[in-house]
C-alpha positions as CSV (number, residue, x, y, z in Angstrom):
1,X,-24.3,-102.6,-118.3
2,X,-22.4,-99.6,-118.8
3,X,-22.8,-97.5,-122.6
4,X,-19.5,-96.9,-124.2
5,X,-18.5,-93.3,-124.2
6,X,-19.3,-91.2,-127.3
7,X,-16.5,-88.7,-127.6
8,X,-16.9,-85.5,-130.1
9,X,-14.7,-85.0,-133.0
10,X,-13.0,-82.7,-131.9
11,X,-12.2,-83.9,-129.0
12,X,-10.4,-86.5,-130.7
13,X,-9.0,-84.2,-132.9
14,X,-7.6,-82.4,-130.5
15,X,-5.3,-85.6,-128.1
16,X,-4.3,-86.7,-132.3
17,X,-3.1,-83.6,-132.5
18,X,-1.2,-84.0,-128.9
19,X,-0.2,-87.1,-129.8
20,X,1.5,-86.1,-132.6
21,X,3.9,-83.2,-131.2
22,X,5.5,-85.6,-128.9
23,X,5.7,-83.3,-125.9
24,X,3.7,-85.9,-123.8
25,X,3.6,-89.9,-124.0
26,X,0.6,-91.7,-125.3
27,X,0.1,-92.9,-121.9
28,X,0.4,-89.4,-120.2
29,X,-2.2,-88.2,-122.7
30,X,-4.5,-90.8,-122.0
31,X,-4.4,-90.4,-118.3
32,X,-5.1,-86.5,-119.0
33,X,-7.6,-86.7,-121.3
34,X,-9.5,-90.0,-119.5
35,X,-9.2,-92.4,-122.7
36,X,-7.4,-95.6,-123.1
37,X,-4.3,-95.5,-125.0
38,X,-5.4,-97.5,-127.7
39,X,-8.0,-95.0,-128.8
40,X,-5.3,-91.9,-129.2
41,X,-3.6,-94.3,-131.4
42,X,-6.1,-95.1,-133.6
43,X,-7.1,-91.5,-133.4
44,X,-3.6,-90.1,-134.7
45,X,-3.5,-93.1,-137.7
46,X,-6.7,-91.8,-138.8
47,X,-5.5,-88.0,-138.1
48,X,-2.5,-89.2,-140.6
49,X,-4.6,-90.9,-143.1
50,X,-7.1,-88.7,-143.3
51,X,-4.7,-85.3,-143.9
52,X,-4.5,-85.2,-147.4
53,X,-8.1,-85.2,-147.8
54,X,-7.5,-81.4,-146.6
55,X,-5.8,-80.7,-149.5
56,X,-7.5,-82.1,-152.3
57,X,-8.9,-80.2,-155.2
58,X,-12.6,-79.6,-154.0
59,X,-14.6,-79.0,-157.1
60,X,-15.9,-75.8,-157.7
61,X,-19.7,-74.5,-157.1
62,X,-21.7,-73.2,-159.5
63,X,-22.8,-69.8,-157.8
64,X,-18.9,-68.8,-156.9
């Protein structure tokens, strides 16, 4: 039995950000980068969902 494969995050930051330009197909990405296409889309939704976290007010430390 076979381990499922642990990808780093930006790794998979990296084929959501392919994904996302639209030069390439999900299914050319995935047979570049060796992943089913199912992953790069789950990958890009929680690119997407996840992007206005980058801009939200971070509160401010004490020692600034």
């Amino acid at each position: 039995m076979s381990k499922r494969k642990q990808h780093h995050p930006e790794f998979k930051a990296k084929v959501a950000l392919d994904a996302l330009k639209g030069e390439e197909t999900v299914s050319e990405l995935a047979s570049r980068f060796g992943v089913h296409p199912t992953m790069i889309h789950q990958w890009k939704r929680a690119l997407l969902e996840g992007a206005s976290g980058v801009f939200a007010r971070q509160p401010e430390s004490a020692g600034d």
